[in-house]
N, C-alpha and C positions, 0 to 999 in steps of 0.2 A: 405172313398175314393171310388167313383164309379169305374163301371168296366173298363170305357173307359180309364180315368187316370193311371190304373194297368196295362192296355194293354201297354200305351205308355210307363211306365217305365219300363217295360217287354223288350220292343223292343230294349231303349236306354243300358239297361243290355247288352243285346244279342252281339247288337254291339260294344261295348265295348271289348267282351271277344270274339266277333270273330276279331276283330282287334289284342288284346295281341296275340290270338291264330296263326297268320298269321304271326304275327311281330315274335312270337318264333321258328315257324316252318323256316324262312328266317334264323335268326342265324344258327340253326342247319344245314339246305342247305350250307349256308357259312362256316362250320364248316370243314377243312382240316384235317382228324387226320393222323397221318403216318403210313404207312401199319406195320403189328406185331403190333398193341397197341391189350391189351383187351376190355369190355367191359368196366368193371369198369373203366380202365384209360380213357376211349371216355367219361364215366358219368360225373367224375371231370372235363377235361378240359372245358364241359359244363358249369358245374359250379362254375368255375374260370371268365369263361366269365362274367358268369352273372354277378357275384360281381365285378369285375375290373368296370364294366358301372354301377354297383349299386351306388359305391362308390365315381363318379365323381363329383366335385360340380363348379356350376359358380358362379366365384366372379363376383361384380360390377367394371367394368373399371373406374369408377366412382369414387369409394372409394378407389382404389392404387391412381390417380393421387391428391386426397385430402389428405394422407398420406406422400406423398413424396413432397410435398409442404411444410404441415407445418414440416417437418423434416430439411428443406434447410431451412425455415426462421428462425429454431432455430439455427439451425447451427450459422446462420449471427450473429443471434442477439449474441448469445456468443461469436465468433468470433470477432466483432464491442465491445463488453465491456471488453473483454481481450485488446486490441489495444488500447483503449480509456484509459483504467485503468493503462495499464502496460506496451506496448510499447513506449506511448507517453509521460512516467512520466520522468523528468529532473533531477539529482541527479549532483552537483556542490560538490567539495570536494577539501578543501584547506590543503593541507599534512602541515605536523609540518617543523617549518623554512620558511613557506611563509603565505603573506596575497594575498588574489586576490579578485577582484570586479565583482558582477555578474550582469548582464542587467536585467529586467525581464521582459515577453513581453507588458508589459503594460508603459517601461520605467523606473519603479520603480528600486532602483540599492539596490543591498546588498553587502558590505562590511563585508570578512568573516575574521576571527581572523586562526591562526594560527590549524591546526585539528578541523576544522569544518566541517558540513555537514549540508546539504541544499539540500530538492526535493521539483518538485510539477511538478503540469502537464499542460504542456502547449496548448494541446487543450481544457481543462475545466476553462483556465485559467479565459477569459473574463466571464463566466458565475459565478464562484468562484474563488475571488482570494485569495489562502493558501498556506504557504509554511512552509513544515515540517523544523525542528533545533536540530541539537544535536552541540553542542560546544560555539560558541560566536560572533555576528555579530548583524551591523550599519545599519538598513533600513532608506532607505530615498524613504517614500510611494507617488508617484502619485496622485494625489484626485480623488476618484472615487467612484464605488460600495468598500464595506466593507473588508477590507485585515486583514486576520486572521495569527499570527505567533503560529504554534503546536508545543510544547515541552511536554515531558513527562509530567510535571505537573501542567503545564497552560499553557494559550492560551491568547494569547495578539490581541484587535482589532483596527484599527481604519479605518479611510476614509482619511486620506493622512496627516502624518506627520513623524517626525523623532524620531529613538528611538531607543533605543539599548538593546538584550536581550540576558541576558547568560544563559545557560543552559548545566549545568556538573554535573557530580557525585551529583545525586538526589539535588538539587539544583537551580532554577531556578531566576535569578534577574533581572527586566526589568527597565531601567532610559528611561524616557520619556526626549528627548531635544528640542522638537519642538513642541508643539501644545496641543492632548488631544490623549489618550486612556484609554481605557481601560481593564484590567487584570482579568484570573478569573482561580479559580483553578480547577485543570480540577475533582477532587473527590471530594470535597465537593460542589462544583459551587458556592463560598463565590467570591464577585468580589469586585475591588477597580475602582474606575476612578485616573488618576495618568492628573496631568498636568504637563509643564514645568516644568525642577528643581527636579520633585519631582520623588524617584523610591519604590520600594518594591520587597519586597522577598518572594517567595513559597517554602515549604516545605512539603514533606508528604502532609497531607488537611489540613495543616494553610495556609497563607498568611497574609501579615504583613498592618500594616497602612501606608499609602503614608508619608515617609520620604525626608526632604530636602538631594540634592547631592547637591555636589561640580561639579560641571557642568566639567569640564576639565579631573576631573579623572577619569570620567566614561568614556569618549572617547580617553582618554589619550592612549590608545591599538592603534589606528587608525592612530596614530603620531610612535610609534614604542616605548613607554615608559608606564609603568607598575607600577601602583604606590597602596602602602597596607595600612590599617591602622587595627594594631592588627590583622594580618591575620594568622593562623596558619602556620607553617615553611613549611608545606608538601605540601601546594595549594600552596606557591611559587615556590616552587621546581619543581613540576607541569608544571609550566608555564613558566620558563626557559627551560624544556624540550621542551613543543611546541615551543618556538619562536626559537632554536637554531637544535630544533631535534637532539638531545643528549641523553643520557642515564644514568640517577645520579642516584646512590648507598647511601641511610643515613639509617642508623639503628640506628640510636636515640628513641627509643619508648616515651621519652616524651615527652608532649603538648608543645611546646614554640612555640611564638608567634613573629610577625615581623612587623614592621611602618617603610617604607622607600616605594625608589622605583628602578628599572634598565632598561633600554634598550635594546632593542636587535641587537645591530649596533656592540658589541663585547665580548664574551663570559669570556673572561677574566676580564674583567672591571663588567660585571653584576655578575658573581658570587664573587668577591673582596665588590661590592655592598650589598651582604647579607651576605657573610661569617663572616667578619670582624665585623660587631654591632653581630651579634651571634656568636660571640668567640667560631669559629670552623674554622677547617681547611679543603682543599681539594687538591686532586693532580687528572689531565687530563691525560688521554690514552685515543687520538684517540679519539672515539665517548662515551667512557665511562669515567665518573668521580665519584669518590669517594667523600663525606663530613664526615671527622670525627668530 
């Protein structure tokens, strides 16, 4: 490095630390201490100073107002999928002793059985149509995009026709009356197509071959008449309780089976209906009845 370059970085040194040296002696000029301090205390509150401005830092105005943007747009966005998911979900529930029919917003009507239960949501509706079941009910589907019925153990599709599915106490059985769908279980994903006529049953991860029905008895709930072939005593018993919302007492522990059928127009007349072929008796208090 020549001399002349040594010189200038000589000079720009100089100035340098005669600036610091101006700018520190100005603090101290500024520097107020209160009469009675010693020296030592005037040394600290010096360098107190110093550090309090050592320690200042500037943020980018720049980078608060980019933070608190995307904090508001997450906000929305979870705000907007709780609302969409949870506010706007539809939950229809048909108490024990009554059937009621529900609209759905595509037109589509479901007819629910006595303690059922039915959701789904009605702003996702047009984009997916699905509607959750627990209990026993009659769709009569719109034709459209793809309408899925969710039960615990299958999932029933189709594009607009009529069909009925139960689904109770691990259980689930779908009678196709109109048209085509198709069924598939929801753990094994084993599926059947079902046409007219024909129904199937899920269980656990089987599901069964498409079986001929008797067309009337599978809808026969809809009419207000409940008909069994070989059903066990206690899924009757059951279903006396929803259609009348009663409360029956049988302590029979064993397996007996029942082929008949009852209404639900008069409590008296349907339990004479099952009591009587299974030679047993019962007596009514109020909303509870005994069968011995």
């Amino acid at each position: 490095m020549n001399s002349k370059n040594k010189n200038i970085k000589n000079d720009l040194a100089k100035n340098d630390f005669s600036r610091s040296s101006f700018e520190f002696e100005s603090m101290i000029r500024n520097l107020r201490v209160p009469s009675g301090k010693s020296k030592e205390q005037v040394w600290q509150a010096i360098h107190n100073r110093i550090d309090s401005q050592s320690s200042i830092k500037i943020i980018p105005i720049g980078r608060i107002v980019l933070k608190i943007a995307a904090s508001v747009l997450l906000a929305l966005a979870f705000g907007g999928s709780v609302w969409i998911l949870g506010f706007e979900k539809v939950t229809v529930y048909s108490p024990k002793g009554q059937h009621i029919t529900q609209i759905l917003p595509d037109s589509s009507s479901v007819q629910l059985n006595a303690d059922t239960r039915i959701s789904y949501n009605k702003v996702l509706w047009f984009i997916n149509r699905k509607v959750y079941i627990n209990g026993e009910a009659l769709f009569k589907v719109k034709k459209g995009k793809r309408f899925d019925v969710v039960a615990d153990l299958a999932t029933t599709s189709v594009l607009g026709t009529t069909f009925d599915v139960y689904a109770r106490n691990g259980k689930v059985k779908v009678s196709c009356i109109e048209g085509r769908v198709s069924v598939t279980n929801n753990s094994s994903r084993d599926k059947v197509i079902l046409t007219a006529g024909f129904h199937t049953q899920s269980s656990s991860s089987k599901i069964t071959e498409p079986t001929t029905i008797i067309k009337h008895d599978d809808v026969a709930w809809t009419y207000g008449e409940f008909y069994f072939t070989n059903a066990p005593i206690k899924e009757v018993i059951k279903e006396i309780e929803r259609q009348f919302n009663v409360e029956i007492v049988y302590k029979n522990s064993s397996n007996r089976f029942y082929t008949g059928f009852f209404n639900n127009k008069d409590l008296n007349t349907a339990l004479r209906l099952v009591c009587i072929p299974m030679e047993v008796s019962y007596t009514i208090n109020g909303n509870l009845i005994e069968i011995k």
